[in-house]
N, C-alpha and C positions, 0 to 999 in steps of 0.2 A: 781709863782704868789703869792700875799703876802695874796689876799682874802679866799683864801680854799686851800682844804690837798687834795695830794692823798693819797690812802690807798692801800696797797696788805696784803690780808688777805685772809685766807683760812678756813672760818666758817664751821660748822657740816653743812653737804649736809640738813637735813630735816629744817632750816631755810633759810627762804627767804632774798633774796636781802634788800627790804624794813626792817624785821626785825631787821637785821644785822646796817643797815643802822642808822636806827632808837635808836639802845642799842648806837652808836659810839657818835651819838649825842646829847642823854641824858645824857651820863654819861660825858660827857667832859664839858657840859653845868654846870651839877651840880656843877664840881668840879670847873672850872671858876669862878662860880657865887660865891661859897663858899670862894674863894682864893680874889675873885677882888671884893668887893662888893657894888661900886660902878654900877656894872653892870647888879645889881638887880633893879635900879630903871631910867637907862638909854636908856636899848633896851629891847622892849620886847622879843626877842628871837633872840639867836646867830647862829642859822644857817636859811639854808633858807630848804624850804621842799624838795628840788628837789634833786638828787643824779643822777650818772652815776654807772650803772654797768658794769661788762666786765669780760669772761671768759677769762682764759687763755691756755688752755688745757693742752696739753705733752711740754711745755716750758719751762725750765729752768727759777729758780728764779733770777736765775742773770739777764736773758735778760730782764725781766720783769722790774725789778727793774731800770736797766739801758734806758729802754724806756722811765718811768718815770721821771726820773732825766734829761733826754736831750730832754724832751715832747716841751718845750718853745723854745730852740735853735737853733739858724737860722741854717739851711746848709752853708757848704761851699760855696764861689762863693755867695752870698747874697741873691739867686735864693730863690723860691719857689722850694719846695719838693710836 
């Protein structure tokens, strides 16, 4: 999707979700706004507040990753999954 990122990232256990959340999008902002600066007087903020979190437990990072990457893609047979 061309609107938003997923993210796998594996933060220190005593920050939260939100926190976590919240440094990805500041600091990406800052550096946007600093690179593009047209976008300091365009939008007032580049992301929106809302996030999805998701454990992943004893999974492999490859599976994960590969969930990821093929999140959008239809199944085979053009069916519903």
């Amino acid at each position: 999707m061309p609107d938003h990122v997923h993210l796998f990232v594996k933060p220190c256990p005593k920050n939260s979700p939100s926190y976590v959340a919240g440094q990805f999008e500041g600091f990406t902002s800052h550096h946007l706004r600093a690179e593009f600066g047209h976008l300091r007087s365009r939008l007032p903020t580049l992301s929106s507040r809302s996030y999805f979190a998701a454990t992943a437990g004893a999974v492999p990072a490859e599976t994960v990753q590969r969930c990821i990457e093929t999140r959008y893609e239809r199944p085979e047979g053009g069916g519903r999954a």
